[in-house]
N, C-alpha and C positions, 0 to 999 in steps of 0.2 A: 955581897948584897943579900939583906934577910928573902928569904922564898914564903913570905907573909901572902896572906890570903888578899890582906888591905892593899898590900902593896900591886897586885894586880886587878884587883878592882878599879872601875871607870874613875873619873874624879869627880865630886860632888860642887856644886856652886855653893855659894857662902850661906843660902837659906837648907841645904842638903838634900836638895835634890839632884838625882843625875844630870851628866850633865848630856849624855845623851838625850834624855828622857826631855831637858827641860830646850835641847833642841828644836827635838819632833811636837814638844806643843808650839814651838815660837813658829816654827812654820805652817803648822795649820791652822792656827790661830791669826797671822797672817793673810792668807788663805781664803779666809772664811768672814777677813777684814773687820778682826776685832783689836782696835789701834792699841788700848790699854794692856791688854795682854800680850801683842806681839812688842811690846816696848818693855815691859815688864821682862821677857823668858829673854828677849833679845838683849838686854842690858845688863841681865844677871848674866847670862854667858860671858859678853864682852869684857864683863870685868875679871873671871877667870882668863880665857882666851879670844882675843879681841880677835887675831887672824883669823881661828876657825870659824868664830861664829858671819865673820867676812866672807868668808868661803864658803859655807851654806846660802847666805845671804843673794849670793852670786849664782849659786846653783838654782834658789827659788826663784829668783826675777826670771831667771831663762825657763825656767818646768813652770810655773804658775802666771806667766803673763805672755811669756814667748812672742806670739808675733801679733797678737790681740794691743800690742803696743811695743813696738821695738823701739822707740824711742825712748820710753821709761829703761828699758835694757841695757841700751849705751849710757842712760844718765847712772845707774846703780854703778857699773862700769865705770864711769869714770870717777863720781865720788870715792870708790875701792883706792883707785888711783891718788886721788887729792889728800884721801886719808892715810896711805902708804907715805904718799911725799913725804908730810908733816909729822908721821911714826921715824920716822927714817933718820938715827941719830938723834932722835927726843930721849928725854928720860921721863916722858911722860906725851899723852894728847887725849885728845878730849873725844867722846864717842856720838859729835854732832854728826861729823859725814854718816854712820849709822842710822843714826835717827832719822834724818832727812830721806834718808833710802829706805827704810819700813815704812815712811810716812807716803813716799811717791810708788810704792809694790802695793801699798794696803790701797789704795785710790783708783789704780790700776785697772782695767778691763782684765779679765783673763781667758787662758786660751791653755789649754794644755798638749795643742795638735805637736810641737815639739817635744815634748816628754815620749808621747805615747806612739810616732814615728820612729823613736829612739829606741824604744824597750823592744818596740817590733823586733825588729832589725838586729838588736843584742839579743834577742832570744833568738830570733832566723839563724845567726851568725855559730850559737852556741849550741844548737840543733845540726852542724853540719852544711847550715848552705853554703854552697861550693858556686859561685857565680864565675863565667870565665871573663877574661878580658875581653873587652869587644875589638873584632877588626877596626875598627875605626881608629882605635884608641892606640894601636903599635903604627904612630905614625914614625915621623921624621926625627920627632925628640926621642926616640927608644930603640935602644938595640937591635931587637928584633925587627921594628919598623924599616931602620936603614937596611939589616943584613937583607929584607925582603923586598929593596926597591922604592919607598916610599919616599913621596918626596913634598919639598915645600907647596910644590903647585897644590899636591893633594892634601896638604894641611889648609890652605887658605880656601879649595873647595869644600872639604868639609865644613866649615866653617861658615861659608851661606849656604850649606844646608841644613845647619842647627839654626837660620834665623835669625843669624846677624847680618848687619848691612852689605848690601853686595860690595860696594868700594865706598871711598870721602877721598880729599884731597892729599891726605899722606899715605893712602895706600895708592893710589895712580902714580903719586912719583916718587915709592920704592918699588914699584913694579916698572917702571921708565929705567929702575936703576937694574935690578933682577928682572927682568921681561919674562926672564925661565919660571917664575913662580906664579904667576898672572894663570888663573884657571882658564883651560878652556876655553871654557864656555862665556868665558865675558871679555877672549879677545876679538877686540873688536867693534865694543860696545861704546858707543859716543856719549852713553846719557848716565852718568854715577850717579847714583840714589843718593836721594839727603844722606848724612851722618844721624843713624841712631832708626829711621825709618826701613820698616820691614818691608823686601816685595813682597808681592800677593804669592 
């Protein structure tokens, strides 16, 4: 293989620009919800690399609209999807599922509380924070949980204490079946809380 300068260089799109370069404007251009330009950088990529600009595509709908509409997030999501089917043993397809997903990100509310939770936390992470397991968390399902004693009872108490319902009608009778795992504290109790409703 020649050890060319070109041959390590990024690869350029068919007007010559990078294609990194013409990336980072399809996303903030995007972004900033300028449709013509994001259809522009976004269609010039997909014609070099349709997956990758896919895969940006995926990454902005979750960094740039995140939970400000999680519905537009699963639709981007599944278009990827629709347009993978129909790439899938093509010798060719067409770059509408794209479009229709810049069209529905560009329209979008946005929210970037996910990105910037995220970087937190990759930078917390890359800093050294060292967080331990919680007691709570070495229950029943984990080595350490059994080697130490813990047991279902104390899985299903934990459990109304995070705030989920105390019982419904298929936990009274796999606990009629396991009685051993029935917490405590709610044997005995005649009145099961709706399914899905929190005690006080």
């Amino acid at each position: 293989m020649a050890d060319s300068k070109e041959a390590k260089e990024p690869a350029r799109t068919e007007h010559g620009h990078w294609v990194a370069e013409a990336v980072s404007a399809y996303q903030k251009l995007l972004r900033r919800g300028d449709l013509d330009g994001a259809l522009y950088f976004g269609l010039l990529v997909y014609r070099k690399a349709p997956a990758y600009i896919w895969r940006r595509t995926l990454i902005a709908v979750a960094e740039d609209v995140g939970l400000a509409d999680v519905e537009t997030v699963m639709r981007v999501g599944q278009l990827f999807q629709m347009w993978a089917g129909a790439a899938a043993g093509s010798w060719s397809t067409s770059p509408h599922h794209l479009s229709l997903a810049i069209m529905l990100i560009r329209a979008a509310p946005k929210d970037s509380r996910v990105e910037d939770a995220q970087t937190l936390m990759l930078e917390r992470i890359k800093d050294g924070q060292v967080r331990p397991v919680p007691d709570f968390a070495l229950d029943a399902h984990t080595r350490r949980g059994k080697a130490a004693g813990a047991s279902w009872r104390d899985w299903y108490a934990d459990r109304i204490r995070a705030g989920m319902p105390r019982t419904n009608p298929w936990l009274e009778e796999l606990w009629r079946l396991r009685p051993e795992w029935k917490p405590e504290e709610l044997v005995g109790d005649p009145s099961p809380s709706e399914p899905g409703k929190r005690e006080p």
